[in-house]
C-alpha positions in Angstrom: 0.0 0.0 0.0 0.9 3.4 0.4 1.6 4.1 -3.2 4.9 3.9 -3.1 5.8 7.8 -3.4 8.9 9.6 -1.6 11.3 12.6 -1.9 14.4 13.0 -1.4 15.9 16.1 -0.2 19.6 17.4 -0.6 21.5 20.7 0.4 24.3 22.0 -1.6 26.3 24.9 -0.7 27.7 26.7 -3.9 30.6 29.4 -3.6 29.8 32.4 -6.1 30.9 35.9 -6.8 28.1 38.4 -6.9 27.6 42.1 -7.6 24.9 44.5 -6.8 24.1 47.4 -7.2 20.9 49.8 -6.1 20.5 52.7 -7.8 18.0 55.6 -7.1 16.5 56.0 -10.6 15.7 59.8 -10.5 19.2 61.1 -8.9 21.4 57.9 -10.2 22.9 57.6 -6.5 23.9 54.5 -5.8 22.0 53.3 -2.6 23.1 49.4 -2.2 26.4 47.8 -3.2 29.9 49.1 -4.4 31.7 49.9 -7.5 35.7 50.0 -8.0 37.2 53.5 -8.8 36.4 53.2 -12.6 33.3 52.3 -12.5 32.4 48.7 -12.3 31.1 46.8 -10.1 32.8 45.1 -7.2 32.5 41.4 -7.2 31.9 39.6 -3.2 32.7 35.7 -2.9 29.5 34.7 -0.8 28.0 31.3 -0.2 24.6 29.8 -0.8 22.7 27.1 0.7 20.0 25.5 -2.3 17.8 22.9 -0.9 16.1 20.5 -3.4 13.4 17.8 -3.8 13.2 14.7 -6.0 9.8 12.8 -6.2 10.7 9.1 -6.6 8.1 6.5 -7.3 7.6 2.5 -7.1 9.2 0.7 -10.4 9.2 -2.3 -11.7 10.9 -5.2 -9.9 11.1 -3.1 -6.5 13.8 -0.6 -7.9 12.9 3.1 -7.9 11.6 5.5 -10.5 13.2 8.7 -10.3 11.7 12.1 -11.1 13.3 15.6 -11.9 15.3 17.5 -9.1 13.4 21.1 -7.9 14.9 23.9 -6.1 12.9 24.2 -2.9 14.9 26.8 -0.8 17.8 29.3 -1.2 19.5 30.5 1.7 17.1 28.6 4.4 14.3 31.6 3.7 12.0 28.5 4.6 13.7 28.4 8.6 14.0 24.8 7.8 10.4 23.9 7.0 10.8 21.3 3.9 7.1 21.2 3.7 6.5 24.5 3.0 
């Protein structure tokens, strides 16, 4: 019984460079983020946390069928809850 339906869930932490900038669109002052003396933006090595789901299904013989991975949370925004 039961259907045979799980998930599995994984965490990766990926190591990127980002740049931002926030700039006020009437004065052109930048509000958020940095820039380099010429001009362009300054890059910041941060680290993410990506949480993601697989649906997995009964298959033939007893093996498993196995679905399609899905991004279910960045950064824990979700405090942990991986039912949403």
């Amino acid at each position: 019984g039961g259907g045979g339906m799980r998930a599995l869930i994984a965490e990766v932490s990926v190591d990127c460079l980002e740049s931002l900038q926030v700039y006020n669109a009437e004065t052109g002052e930048l509000i958020q983020g940095s820039v380099d003396e010429d001009g362009t933006a300054k890059e910041k090595e941060v680290q993410h946390l990506v949480r993601m789901e697989m649906a997995t299904s009964r298959g033939p013989e007893g093996g498993r069928l196995l679905g399609s991975w899905q991004v279910i949370d960045i950064d824990d925004m979700l405090e942990g809850n991986v039912w949403h």
